[in-house]
CHARMM internal coordinates of N, CA and C (Angstrom, degrees):
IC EDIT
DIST 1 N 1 CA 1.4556
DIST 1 CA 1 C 1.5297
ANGL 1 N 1 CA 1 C 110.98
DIST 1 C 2 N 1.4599
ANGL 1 CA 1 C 2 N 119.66
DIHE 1 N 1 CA 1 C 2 N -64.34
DIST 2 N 2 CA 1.1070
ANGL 1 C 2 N 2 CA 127.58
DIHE 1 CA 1 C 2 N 2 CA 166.52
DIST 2 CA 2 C 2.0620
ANGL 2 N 2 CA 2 C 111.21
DIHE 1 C 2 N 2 CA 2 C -43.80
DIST 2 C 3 N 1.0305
ANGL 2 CA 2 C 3 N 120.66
DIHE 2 N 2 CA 2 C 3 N -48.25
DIST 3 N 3 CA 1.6924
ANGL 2 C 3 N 3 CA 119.84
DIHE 2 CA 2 C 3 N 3 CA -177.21
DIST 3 CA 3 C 1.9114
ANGL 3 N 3 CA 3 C 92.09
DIHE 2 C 3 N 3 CA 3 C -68.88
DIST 3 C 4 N 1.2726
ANGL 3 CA 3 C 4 N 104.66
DIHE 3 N 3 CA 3 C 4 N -19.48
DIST 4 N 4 CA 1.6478
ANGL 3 C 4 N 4 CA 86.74
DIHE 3 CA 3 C 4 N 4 CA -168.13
DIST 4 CA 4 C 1.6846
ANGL 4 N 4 CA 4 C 102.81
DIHE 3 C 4 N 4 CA 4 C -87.03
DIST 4 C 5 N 1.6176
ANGL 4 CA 4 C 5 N 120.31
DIHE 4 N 4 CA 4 C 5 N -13.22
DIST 5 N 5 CA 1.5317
ANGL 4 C 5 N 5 CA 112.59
DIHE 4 CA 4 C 5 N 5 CA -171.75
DIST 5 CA 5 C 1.5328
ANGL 5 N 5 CA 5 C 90.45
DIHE 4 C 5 N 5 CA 5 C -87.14
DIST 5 C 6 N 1.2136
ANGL 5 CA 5 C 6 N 114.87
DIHE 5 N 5 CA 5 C 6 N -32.35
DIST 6 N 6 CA 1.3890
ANGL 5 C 6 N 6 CA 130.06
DIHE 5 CA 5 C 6 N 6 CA -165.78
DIST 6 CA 6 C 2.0114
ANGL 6 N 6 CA 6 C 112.09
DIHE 5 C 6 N 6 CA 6 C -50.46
DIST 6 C 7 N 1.1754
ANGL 6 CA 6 C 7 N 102.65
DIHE 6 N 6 CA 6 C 7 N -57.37
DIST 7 N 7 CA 1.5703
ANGL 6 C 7 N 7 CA 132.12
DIHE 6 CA 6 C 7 N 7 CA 159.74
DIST 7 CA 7 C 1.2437
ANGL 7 N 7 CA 7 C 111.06
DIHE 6 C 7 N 7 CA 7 C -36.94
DIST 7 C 8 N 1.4425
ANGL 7 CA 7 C 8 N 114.80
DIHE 7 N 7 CA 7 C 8 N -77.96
DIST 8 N 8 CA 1.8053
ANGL 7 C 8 N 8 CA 126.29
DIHE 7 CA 7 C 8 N 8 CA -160.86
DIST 8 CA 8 C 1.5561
ANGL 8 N 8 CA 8 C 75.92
DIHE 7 C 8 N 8 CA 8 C -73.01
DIST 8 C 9 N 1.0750
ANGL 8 CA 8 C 9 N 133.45
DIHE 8 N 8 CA 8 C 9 N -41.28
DIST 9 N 9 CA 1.9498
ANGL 8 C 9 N 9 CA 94.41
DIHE 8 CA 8 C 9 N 9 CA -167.74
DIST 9 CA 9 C 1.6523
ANGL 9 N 9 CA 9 C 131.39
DIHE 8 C 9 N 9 CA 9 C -88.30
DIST 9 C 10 N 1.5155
ANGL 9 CA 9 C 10 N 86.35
DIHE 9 N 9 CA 9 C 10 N 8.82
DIST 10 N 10 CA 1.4549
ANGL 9 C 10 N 10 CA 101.81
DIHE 9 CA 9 C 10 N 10 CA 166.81
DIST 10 CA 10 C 1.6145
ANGL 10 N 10 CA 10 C 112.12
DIHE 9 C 10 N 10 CA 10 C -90.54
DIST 10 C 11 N 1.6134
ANGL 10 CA 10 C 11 N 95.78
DIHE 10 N 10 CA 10 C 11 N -53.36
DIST 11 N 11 CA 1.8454
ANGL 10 C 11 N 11 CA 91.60
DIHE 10 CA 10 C 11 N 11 CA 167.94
DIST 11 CA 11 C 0.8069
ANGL 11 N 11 CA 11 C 127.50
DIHE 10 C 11 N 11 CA 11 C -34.83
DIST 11 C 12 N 1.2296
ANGL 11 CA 11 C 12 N 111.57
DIHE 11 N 11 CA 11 C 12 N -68.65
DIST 12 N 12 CA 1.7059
ANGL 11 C 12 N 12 CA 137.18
DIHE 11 CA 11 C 12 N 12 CA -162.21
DIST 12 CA 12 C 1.5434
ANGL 12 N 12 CA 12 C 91.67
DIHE 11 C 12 N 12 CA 12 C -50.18
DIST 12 C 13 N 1.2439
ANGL 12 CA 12 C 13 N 122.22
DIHE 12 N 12 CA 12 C 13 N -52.12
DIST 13 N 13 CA 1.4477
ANGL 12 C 13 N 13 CA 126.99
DIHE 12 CA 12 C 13 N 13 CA -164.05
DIST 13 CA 13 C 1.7516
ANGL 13 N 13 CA 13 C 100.54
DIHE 12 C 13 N 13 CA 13 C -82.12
DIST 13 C 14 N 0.6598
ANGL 13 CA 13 C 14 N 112.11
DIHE 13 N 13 CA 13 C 14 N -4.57
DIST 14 N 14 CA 1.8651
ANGL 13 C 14 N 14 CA 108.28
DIHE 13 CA 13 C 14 N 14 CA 175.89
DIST 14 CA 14 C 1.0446
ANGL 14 N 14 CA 14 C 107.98
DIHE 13 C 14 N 14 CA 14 C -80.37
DIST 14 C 15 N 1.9268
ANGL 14 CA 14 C 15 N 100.28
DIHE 14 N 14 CA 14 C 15 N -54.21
DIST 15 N 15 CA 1.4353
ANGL 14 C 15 N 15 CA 128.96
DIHE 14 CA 14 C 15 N 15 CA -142.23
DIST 15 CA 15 C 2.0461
ANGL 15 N 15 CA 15 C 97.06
DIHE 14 C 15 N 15 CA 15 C -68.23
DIST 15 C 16 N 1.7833
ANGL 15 CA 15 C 16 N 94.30
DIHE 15 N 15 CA 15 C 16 N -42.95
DIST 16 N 16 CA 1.6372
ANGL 15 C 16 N 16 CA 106.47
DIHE 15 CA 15 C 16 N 16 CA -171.06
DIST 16 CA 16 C 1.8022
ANGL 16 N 16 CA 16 C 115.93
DIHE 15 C 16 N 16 CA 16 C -71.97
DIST 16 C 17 N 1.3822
ANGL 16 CA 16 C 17 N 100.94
DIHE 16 N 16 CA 16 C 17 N -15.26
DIST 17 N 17 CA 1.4417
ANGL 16 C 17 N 17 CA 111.01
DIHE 16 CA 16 C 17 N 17 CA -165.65
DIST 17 CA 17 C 1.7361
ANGL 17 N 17 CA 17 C 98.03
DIHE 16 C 17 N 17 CA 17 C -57.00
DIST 17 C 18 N 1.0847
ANGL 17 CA 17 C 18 N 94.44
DIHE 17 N 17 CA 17 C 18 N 173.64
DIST 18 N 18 CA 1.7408
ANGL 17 C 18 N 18 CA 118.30
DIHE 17 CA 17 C 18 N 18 CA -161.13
DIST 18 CA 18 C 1.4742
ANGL 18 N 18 CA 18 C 93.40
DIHE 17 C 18 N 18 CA 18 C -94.28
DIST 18 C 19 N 1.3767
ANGL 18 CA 18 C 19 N 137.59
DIHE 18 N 18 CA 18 C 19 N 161.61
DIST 19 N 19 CA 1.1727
ANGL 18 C 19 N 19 CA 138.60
DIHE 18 CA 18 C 19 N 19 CA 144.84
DIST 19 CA 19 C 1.2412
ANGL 19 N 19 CA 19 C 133.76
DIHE 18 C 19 N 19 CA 19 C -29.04
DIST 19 C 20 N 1.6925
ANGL 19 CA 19 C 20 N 111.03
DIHE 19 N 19 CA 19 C 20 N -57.55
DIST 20 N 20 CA 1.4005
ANGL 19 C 20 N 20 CA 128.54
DIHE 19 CA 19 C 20 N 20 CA 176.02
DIST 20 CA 20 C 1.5085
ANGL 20 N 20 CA 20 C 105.03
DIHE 19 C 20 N 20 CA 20 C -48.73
DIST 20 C 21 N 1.4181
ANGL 20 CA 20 C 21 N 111.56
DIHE 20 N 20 CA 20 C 21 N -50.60
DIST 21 N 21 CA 2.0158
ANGL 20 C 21 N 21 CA 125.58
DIHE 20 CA 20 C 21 N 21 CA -175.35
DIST 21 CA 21 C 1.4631
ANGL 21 N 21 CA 21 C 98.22
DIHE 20 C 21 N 21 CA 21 C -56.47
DIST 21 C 22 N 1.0248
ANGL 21 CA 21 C 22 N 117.33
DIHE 21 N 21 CA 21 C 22 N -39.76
DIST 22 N 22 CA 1.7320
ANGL 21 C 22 N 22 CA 119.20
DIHE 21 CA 21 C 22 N 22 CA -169.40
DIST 22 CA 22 C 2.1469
ANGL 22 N 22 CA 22 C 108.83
DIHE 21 C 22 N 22 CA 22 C -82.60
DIST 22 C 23 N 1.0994
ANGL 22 CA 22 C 23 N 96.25
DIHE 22 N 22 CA 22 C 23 N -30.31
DIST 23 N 23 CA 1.1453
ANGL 22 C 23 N 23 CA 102.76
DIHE 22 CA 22 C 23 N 23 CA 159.45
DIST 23 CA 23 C 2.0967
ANGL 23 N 23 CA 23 C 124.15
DIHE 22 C 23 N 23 CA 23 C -47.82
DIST 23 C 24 N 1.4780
ANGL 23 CA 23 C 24 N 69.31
DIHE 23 N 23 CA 23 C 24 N -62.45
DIST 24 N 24 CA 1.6411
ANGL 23 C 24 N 24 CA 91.85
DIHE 23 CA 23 C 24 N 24 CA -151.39
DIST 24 CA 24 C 1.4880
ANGL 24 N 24 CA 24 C 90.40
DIHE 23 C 24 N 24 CA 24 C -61.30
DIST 24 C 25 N 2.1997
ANGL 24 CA 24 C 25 N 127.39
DIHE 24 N 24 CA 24 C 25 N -49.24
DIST 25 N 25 CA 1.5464
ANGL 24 C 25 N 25 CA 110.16
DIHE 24 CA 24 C 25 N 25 CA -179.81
DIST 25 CA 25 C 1.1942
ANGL 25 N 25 CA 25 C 127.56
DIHE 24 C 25 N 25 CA 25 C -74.66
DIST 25 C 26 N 1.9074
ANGL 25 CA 25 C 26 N 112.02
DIHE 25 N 25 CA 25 C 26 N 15.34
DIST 26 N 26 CA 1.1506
ANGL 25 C 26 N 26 CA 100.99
DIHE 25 CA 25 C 26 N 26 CA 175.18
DIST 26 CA 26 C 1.4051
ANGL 26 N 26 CA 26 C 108.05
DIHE 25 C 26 N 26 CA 26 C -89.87
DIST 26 C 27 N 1.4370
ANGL 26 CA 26 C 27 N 124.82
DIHE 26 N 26 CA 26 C 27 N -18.84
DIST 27 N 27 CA 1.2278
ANGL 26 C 27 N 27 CA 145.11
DIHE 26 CA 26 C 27 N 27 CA -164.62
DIST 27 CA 27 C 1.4507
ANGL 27 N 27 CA 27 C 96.05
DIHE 26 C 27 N 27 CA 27 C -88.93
DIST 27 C 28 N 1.2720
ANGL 27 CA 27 C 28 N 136.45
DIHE 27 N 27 CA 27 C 28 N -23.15
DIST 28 N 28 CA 1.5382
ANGL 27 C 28 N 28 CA 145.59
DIHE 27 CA 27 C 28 N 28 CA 162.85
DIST 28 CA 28 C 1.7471
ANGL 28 N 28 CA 28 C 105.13
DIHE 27 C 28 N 28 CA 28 C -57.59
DIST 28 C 29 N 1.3129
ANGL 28 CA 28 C 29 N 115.34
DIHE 28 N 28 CA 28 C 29 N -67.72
DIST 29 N 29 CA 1.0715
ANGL 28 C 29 N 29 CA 137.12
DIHE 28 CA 28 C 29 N 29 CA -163.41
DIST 29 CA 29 C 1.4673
ANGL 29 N 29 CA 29 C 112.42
DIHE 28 C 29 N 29 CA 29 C -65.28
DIST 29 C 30 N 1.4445
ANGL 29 CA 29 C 30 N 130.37
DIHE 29 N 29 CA 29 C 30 N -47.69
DIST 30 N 30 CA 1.2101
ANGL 29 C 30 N 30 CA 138.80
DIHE 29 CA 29 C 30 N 30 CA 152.50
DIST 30 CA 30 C 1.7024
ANGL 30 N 30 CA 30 C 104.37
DIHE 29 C 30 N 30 CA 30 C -46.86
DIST 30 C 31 N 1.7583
ANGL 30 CA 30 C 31 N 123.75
DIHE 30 N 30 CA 30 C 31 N -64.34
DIST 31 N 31 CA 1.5261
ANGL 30 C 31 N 31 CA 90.77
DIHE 30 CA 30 C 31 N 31 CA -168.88
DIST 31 CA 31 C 1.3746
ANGL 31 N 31 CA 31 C 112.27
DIHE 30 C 31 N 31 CA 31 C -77.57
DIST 31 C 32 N 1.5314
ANGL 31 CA 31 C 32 N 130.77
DIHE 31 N 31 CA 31 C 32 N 16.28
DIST 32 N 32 CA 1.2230
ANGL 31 C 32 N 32 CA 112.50
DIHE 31 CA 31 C 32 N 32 CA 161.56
DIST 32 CA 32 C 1.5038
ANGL 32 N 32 CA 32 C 131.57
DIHE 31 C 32 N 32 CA 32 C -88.73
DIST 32 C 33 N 1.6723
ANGL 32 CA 32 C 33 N 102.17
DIHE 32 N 32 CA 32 C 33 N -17.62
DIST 33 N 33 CA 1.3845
ANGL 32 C 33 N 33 CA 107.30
DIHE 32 CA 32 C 33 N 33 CA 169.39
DIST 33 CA 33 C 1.6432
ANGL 33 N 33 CA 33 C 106.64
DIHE 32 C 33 N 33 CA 33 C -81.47
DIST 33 C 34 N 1.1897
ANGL 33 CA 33 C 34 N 127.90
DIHE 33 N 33 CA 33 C 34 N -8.15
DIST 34 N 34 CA 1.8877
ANGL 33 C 34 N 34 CA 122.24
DIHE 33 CA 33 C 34 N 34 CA -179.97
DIST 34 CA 34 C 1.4145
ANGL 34 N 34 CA 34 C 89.24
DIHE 33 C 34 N 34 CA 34 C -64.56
DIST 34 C 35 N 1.5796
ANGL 34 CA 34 C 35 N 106.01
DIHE 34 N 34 CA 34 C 35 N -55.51
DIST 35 N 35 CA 1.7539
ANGL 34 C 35 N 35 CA 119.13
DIHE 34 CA 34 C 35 N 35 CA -158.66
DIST 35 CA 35 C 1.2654
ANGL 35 N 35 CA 35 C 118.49
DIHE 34 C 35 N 35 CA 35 C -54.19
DIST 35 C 36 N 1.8437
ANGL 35 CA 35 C 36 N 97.79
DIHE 35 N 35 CA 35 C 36 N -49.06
DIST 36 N 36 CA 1.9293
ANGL 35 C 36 N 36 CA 91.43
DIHE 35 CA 35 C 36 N 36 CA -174.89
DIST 36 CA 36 C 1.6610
ANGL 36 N 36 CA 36 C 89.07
DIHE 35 C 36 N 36 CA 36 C -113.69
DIST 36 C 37 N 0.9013
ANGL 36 CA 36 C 37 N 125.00
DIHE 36 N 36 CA 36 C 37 N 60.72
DIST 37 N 37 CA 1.7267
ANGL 36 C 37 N 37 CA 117.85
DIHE 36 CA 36 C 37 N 37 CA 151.65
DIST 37 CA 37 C 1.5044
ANGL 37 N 37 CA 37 C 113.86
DIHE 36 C 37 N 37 CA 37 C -153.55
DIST 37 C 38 N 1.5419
ANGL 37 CA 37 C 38 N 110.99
DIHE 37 N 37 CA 37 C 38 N -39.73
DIST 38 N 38 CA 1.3582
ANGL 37 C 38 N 38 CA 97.33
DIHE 37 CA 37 C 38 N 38 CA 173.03
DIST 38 CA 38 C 1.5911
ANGL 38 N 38 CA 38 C 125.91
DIHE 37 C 38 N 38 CA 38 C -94.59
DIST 38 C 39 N 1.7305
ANGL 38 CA 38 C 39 N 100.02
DIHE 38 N 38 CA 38 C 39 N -51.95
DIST 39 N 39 CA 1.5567
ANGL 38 C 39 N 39 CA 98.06
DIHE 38 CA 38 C 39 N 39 CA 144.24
DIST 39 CA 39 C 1.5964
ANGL 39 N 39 CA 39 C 155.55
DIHE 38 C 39 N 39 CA 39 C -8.07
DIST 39 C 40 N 1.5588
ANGL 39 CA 39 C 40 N 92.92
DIHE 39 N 39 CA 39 C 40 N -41.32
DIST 40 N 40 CA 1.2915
ANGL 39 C 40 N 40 CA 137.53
DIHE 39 CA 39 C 40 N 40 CA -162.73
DIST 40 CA 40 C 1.8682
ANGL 40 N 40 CA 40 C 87.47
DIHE 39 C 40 N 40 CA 40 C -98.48
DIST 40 C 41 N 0.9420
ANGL 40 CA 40 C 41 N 121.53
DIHE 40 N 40 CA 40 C 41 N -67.30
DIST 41 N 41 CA 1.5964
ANGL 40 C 41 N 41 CA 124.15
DIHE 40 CA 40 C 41 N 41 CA -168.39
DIST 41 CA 41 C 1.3550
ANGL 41 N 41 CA 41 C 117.94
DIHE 40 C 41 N 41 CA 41 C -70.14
DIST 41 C 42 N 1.3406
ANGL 41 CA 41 C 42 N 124.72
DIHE 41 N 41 CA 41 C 42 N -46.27
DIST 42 N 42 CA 1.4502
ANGL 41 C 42 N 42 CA 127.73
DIHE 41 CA 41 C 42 N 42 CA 155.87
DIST 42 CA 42 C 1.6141
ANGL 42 N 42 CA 42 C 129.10
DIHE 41 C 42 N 42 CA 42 C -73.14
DIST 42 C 43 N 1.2453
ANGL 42 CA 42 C 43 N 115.66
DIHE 42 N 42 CA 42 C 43 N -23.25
DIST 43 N 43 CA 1.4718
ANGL 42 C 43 N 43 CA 109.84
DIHE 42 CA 42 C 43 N 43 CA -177.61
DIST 43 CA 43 C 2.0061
ANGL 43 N 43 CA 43 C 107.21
DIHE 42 C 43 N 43 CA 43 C -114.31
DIST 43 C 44 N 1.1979
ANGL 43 CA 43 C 44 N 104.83
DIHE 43 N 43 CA 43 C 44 N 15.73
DIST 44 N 44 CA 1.6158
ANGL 43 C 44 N 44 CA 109.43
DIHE 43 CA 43 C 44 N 44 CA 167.77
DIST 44 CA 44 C 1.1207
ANGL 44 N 44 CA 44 C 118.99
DIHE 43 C 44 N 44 CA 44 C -146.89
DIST 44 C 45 N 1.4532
ANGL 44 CA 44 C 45 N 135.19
DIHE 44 N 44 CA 44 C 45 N 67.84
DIST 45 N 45 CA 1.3395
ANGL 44 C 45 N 45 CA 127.99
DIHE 44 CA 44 C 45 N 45 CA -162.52
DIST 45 CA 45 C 1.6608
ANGL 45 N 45 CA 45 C 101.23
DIHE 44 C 45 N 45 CA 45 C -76.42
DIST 45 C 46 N 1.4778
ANGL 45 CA 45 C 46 N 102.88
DIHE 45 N 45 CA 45 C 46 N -178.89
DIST 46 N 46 CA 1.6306
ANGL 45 C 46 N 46 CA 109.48
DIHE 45 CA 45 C 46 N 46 CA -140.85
DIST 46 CA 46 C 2.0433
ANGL 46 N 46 CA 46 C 69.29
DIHE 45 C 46 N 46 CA 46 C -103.94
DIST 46 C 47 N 1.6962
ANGL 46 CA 46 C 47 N 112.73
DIHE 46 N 46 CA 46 C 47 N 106.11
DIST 47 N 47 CA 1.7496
ANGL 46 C 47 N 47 CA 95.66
DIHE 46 CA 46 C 47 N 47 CA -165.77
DIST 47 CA 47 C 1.6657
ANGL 47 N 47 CA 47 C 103.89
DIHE 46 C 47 N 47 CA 47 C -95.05
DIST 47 C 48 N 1.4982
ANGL 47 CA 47 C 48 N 98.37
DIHE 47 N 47 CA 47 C 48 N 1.67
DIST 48 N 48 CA 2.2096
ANGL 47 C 48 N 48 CA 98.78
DIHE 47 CA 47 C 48 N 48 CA 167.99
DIST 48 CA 48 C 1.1383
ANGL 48 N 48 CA 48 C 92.29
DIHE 47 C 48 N 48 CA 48 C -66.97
DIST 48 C 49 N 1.6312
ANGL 48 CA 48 C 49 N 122.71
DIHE 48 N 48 CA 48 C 49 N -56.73
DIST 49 N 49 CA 1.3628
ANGL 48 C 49 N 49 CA 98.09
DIHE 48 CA 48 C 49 N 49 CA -152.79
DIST 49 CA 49 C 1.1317
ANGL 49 N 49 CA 49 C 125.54
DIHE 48 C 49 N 49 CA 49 C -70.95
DIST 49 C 50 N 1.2892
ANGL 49 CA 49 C 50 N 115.48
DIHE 49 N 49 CA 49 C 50 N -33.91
DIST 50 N 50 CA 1.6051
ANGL 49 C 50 N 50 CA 130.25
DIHE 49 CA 49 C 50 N 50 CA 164.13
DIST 50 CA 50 C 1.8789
ANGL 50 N 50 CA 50 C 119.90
DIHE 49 C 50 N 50 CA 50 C -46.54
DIST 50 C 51 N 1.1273
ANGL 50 CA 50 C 51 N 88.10
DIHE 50 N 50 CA 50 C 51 N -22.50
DIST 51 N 51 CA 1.9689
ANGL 50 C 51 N 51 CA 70.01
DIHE 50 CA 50 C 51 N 51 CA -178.55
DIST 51 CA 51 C 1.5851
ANGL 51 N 51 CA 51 C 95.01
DIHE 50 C 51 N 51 CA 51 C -142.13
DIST 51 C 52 N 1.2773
ANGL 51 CA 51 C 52 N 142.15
DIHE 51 N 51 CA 51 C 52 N 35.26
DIST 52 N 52 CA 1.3305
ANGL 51 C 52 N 52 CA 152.70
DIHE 51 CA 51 C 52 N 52 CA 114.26
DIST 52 CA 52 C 1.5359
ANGL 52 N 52 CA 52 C 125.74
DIHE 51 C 52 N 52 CA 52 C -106.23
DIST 52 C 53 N 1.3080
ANGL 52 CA 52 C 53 N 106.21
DIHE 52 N 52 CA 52 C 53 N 132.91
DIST 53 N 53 CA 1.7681
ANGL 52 C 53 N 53 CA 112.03
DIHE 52 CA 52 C 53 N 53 CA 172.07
DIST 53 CA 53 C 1.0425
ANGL 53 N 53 CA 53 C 103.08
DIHE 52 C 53 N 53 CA 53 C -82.49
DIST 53 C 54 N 1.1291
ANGL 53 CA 53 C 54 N 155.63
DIHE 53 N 53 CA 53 C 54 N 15.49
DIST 54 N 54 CA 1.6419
ANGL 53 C 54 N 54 CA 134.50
DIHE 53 CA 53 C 54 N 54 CA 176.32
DIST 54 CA 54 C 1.3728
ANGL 54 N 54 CA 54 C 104.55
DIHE 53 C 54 N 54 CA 54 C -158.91
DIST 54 C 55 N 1.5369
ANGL 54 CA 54 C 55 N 101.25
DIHE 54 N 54 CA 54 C 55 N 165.56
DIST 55 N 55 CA 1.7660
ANGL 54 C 55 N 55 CA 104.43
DIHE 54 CA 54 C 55 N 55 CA 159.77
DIST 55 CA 55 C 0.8666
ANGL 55 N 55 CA 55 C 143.26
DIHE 54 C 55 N 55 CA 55 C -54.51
DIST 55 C 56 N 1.5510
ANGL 55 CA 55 C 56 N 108.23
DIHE 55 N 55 CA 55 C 56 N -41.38
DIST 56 N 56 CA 2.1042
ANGL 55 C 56 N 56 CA 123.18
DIHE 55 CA 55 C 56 N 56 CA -179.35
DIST 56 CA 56 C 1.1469
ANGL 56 N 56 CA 56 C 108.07
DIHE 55 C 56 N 56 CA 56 C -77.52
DIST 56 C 57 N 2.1139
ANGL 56 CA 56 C 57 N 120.64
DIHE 56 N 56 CA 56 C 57 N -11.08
DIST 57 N 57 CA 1.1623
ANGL 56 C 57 N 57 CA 104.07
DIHE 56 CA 56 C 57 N 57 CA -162.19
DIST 57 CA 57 C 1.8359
ANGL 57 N 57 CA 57 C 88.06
DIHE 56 C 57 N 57 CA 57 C -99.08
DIST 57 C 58 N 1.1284
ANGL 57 CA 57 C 58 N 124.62
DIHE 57 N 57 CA 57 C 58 N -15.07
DIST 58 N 58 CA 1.6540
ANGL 57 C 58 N 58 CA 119.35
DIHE 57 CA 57 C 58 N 58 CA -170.94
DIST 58 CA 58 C 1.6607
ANGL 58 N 58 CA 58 C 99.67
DIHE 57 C 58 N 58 CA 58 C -91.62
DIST 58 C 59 N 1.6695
ANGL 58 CA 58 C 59 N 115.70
DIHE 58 N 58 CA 58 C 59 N -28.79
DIST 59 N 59 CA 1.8741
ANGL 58 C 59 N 59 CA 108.26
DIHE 58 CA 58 C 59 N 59 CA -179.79
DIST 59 CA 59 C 1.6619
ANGL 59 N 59 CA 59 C 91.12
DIHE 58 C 59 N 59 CA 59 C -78.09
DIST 59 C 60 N 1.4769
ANGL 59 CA 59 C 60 N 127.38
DIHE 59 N 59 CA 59 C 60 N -23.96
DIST 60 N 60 CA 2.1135
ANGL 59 C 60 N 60 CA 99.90
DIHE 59 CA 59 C 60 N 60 CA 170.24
DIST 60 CA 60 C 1.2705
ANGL 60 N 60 CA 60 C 106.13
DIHE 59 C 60 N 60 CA 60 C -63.88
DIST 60 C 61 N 1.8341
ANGL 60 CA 60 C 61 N 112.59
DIHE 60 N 60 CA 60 C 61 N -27.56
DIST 61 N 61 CA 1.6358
ANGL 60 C 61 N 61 CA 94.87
DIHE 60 CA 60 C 61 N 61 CA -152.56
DIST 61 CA 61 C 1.7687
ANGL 61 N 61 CA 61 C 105.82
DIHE 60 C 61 N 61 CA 61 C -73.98
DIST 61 C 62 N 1.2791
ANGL 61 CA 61 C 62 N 103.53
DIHE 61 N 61 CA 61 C 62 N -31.02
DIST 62 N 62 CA 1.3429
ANGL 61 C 62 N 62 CA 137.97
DIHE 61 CA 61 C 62 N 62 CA -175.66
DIST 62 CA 62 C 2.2415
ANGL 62 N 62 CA 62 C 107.20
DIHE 61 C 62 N 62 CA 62 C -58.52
DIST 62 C 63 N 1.3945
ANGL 62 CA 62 C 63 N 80.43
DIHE 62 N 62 CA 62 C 63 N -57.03
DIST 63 N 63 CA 1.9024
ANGL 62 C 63 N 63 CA 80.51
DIHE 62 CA 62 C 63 N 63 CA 159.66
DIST 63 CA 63 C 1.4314
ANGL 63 N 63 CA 63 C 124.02
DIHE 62 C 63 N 63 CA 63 C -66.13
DIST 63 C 64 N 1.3066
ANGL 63 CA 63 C 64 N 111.10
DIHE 63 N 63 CA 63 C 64 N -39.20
DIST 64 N 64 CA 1.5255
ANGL 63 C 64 N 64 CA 131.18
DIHE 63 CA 63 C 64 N 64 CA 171.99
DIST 64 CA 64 C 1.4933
ANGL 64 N 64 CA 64 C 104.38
DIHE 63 C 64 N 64 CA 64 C -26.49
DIST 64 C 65 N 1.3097
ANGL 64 CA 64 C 65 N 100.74
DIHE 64 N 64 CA 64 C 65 N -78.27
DIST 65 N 65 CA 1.5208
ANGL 64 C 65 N 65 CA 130.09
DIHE 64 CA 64 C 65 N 65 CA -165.68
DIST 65 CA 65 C 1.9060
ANGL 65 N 65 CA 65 C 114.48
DIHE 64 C 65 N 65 CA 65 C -74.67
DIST 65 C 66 N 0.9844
ANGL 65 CA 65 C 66 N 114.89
DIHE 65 N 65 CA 65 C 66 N -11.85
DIST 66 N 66 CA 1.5350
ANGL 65 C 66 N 66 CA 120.10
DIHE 65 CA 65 C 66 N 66 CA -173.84
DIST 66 CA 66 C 1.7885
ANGL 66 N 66 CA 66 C 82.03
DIHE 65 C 66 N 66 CA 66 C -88.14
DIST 66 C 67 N 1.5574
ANGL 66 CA 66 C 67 N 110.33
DIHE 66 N 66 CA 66 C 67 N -57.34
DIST 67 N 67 CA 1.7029
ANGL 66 C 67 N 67 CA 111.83
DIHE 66 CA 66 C 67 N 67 CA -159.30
DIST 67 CA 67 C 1.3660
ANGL 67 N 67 CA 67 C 85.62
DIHE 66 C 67 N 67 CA 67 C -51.18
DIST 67 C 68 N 0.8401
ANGL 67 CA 67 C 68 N 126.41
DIHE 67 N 67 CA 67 C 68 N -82.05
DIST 68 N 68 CA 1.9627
ANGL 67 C 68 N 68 CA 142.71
DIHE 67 CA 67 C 68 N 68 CA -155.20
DIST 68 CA 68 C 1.6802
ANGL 68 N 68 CA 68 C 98.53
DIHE 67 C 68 N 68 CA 68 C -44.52
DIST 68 C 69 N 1.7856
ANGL 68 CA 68 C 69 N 118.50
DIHE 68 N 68 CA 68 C 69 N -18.38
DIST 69 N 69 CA 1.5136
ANGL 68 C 69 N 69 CA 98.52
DIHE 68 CA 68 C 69 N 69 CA -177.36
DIST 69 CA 69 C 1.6999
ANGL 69 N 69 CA 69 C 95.93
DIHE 68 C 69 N 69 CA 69 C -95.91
DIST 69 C 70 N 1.3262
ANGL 69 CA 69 C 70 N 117.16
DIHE 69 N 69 CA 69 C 70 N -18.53
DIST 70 N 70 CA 1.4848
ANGL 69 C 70 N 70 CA 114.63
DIHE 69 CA 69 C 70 N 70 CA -167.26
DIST 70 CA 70 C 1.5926
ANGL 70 N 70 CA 70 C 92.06
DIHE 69 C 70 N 70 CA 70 C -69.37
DIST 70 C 71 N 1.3068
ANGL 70 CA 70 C 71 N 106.13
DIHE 70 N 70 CA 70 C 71 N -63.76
DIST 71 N 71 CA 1.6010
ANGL 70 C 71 N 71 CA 117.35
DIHE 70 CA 70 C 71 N 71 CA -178.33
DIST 71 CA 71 C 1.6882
ANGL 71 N 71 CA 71 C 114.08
DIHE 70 C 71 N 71 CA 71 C -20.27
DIST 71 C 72 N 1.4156
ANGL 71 CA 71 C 72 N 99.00
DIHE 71 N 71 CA 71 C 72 N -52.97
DIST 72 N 72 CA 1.6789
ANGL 71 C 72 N 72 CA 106.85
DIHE 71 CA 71 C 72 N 72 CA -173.27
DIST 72 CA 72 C 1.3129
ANGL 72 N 72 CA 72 C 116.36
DIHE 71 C 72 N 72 CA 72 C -59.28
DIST 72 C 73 N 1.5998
ANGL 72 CA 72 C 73 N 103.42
DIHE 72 N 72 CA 72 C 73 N -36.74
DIST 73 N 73 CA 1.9137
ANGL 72 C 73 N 73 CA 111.03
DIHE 72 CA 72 C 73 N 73 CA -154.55
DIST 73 CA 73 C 1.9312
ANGL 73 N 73 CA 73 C 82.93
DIHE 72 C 73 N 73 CA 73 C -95.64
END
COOR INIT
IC SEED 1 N 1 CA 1 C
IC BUILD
């Protein structure tokens, strides 16, 4: 009941918006996919996979580094 008022008052409110409003979240929606998809792919590469070949060898590197942060604090 509650997901169903929840719904129509988003529609309703999409559906009634003005042109200009429909403009502007498409222009929302685009810079959020630059931010978390491309952004995301060129400026954070995935760096386990890159400098380990395998799984067991990135969960040692991964134990490695947890011991050595507990150790510090």
């Amino acid at each position: 009941m509650i997901l169903k008022k929840i719904w129509r008052f988003y529609y309703e409110g999409f559906r009634d918006m003005t042109p200009r409003g429909k403009k502007l979240w498409l222009i929302i929606f685009i810079k959020l996919f630059v931010m978390f998809a491309v952004l995301k792919y060129f400026f954070f590469p995935d760096i386990l996979k890159t400098n380990f070949k395998n799984d067991q060898e990135r969960i040692q590197h991964i134990e490695k580094e947890l011991i050595i942060t507990n150790a510090k604090n």
